[in-house]
N, C-alpha and C positions, 0 to 999 in steps of 0.2 A: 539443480542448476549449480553450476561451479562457485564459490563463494569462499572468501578467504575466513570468514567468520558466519552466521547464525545466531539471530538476535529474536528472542521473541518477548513483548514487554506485555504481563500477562495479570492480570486482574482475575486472580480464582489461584486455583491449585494444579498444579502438573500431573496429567497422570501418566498413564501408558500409553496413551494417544500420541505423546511426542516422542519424533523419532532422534537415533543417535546424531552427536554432534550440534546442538542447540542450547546456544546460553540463555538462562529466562532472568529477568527481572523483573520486581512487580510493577503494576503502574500504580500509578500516582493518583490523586482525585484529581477534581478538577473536569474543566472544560476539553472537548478534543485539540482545542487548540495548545491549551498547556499539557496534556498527553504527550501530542506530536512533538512539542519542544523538549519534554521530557525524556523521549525517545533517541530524536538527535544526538542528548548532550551525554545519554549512556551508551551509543554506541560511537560518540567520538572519546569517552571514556577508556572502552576495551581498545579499540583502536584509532590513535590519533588522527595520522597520515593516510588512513583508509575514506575512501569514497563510503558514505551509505545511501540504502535505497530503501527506502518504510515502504510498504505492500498492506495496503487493506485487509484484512480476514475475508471480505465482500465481492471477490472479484475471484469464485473457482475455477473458472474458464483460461486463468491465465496457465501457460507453461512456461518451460526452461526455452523451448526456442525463441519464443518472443522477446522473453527479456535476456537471454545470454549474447544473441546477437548486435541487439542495440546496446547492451555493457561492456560489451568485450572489450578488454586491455585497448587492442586496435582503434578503438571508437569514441576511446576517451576523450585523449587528447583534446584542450581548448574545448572542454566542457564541462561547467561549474556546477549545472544542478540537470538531473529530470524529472521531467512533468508527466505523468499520465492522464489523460482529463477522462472522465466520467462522461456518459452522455447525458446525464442529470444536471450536468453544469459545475459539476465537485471533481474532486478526481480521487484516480486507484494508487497512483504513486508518486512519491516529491523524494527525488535523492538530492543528496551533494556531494561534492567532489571531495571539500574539505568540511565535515559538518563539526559544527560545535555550538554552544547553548548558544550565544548572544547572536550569531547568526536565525539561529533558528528564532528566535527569540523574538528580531525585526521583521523575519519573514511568516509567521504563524500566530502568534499572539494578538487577539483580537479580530482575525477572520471571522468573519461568520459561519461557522462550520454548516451540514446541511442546507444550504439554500442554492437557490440559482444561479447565482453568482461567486461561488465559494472559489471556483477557478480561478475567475476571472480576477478577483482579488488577491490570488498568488502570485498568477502570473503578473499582473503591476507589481506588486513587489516583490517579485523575483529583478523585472526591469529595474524598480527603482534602485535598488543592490548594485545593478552593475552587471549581474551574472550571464552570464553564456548558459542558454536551455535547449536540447533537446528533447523534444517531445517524442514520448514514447505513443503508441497507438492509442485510439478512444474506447474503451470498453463501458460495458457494463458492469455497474457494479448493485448487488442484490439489498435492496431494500424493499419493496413489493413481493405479494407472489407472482405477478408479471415479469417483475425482473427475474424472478425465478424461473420462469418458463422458457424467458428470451435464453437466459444464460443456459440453460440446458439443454436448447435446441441446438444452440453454437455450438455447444461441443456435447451431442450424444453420449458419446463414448464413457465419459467420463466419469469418475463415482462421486461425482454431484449430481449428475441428472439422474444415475442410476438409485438414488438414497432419495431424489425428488419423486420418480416416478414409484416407490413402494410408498412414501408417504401419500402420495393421492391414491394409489392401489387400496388402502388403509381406509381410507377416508370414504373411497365409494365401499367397501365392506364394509364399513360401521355407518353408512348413510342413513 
C-alpha cells in the first residue's frame, strides 16, 4: 500500500522477515494502552505533519484495497482520526490526522484494552476530543483458532490461510 513512511514498533529482533523500506523501533513495556500511545508519539516523531494509522499484527485478511481507498489523499479531507472496530468489540486500527503523545495520551491511556467494550471506549473519547471519525470496515481480528478459521476462510487465497491450513495438515499428521 502506498505510504509516505513505514513504521513498525517491535518488541524482539528484526530479522529477514522484514521487507525493504520499514523503520523499527522498539516497544516499550507497559500496558497496550501505553504501547499505542507509544507508538503515536514515534511516528509523530519521524513525521510531524503526517496523518498515522497503527494496524494490529491480528488482522491478516486486510489489504492495500481496503485501506488505500478509504486513506487516500482525496478522502482525507475534514477527518481527524480512523476507527476500525473488531467484531469482538476492540478494534484493528485508530489513525489520526495529526498524531502526537498527549493526544494519544487523552485518547488511549487507561482503556481497557481486550475487552467488550474497548471500542466503545475510544470511540467516546475520540467524541469527547472533538474529532471528526471515519470508520474504516469491521474485521476480524485473530485471537482464537476460530478467529483463525473465520479469517482464513475470508480470504482463502492468501498466505495466512495457506500457513493455517499446513499447520492443521501437521496436526492431523501428528494426531
Amino acid at each position: 500500500m502506498p505510504a509516505g513512511r513505514r513504521l513498525l514498533v517491535l518488541d524482539g529482533a528484526v530479522g529477514a522477515w522484514l521487507p525493504a523500506g520499514w523503520q523499527v523501533v522498539p516497544q516499550p513495556a507497559g500496558g497496550l494502552d501505553a504501547r499505542l500511545v507509544a507508538a503515536f508519539a514515534a511516528a509523530a516523531a519521524l513525521a510531524p505533519d503526517a496523518p498515522a494509522l497503527l494496524v494490529g499484527m491480528d488482522t491478516p485478511q486486510l489489504d492495500a484495497g481496503l485501506l488505500g481507498e478509504a486513506l487516500s489523499s482525496a478522502r482525507r479531507a475534514g477527518v481527524d482520526a480512523w476507527y476500525g472496530p473488531a467484531d469482538d468489540g476492540g478494534f484493528w486500527a485508530l489513525g489520526l490526522s495529526r498524531p502526537g503523545e498527549e493526544l494519544a495520551r487523552r485518547l488511549l491511556l487507561g482503556v481497557p484494552m481486550s475487552a467488550p467494550d474497548t471500542g466503545q471506549v475510544v470511540l467516546e473519547r475520540l467524541a469527547a476530543a472533538g474529532l471528526t471519525v471515519r470508520h474504516l470496515p469491521t474485521a476480524t481480528d485473530v485471537d482464537t483458532i476460530h478467529d483463525a478459521r473465520r479469517v482464513a476462510a475470508a480470504a482463502p487465497h492468501g498466505a495466512f490461510a495457506a500457513c493455517l491450513r499446513a499447520v492443521e495438515a501437521a496436526r492431523e499428521v501428528a494426531g
